[in-house]
C-alpha positions in Angstrom: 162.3 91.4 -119.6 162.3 89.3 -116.4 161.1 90.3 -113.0 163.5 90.9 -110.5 161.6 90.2 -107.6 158.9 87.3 -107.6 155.0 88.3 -107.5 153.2 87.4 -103.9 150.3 85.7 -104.1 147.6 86.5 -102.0 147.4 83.3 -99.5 151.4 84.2 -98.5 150.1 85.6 -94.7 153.7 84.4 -93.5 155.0 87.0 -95.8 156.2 91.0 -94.7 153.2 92.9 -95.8 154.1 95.2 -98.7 155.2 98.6 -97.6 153.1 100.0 -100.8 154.2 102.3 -103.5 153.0 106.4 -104.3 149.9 106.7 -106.2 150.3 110.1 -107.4 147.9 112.8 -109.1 146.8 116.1 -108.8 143.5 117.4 -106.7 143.0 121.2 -105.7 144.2 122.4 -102.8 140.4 122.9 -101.8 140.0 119.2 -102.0 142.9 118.2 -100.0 142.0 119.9 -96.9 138.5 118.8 -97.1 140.0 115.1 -97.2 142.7 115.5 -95.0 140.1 117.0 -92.2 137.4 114.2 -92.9 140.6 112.0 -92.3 141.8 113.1 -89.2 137.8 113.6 -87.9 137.4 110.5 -88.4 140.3 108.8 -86.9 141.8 107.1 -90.2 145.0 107.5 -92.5 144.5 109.2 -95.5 145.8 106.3 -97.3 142.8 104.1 -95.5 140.4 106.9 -96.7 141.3 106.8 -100.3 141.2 102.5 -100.0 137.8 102.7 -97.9 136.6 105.1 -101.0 137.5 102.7 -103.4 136.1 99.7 -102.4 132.8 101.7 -101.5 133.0 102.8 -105.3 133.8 99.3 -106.3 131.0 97.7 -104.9 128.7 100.0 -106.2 129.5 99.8 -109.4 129.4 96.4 -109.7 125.5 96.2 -109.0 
């Protein structure tokens, strides 16, 4: 099955940024408002959070 739309490669800066797509999964409700609140203390997106998280966890693992 073909694509319909063409990949971006990562050296296209002329190109729109990508408006994303929903990573979804389930976390208690607990867990949310903790993360929500460290969001909002801090200033950031949730969205920047959870990508912030992940590269931290990336690196580290990769020791």
């Amino acid at each position: 099955m073909a694509r319909s739309q063409p990949v971006a490669s990562d050296d296209e800066s002329d190109q729109e940024p990508e408006k994303g797509v929903s990573l979804n999964f389930k976390v208690s409700p607990e867990f949310k408002k903790q993360f929500k609140g460290f969001a909002v203390a801090q200033g950031i997106s949730m969205t920047d959070l959870l990508k912030n998280g992940f590269a931290l966890s990336k690196k580290e693992r990769q020791k």
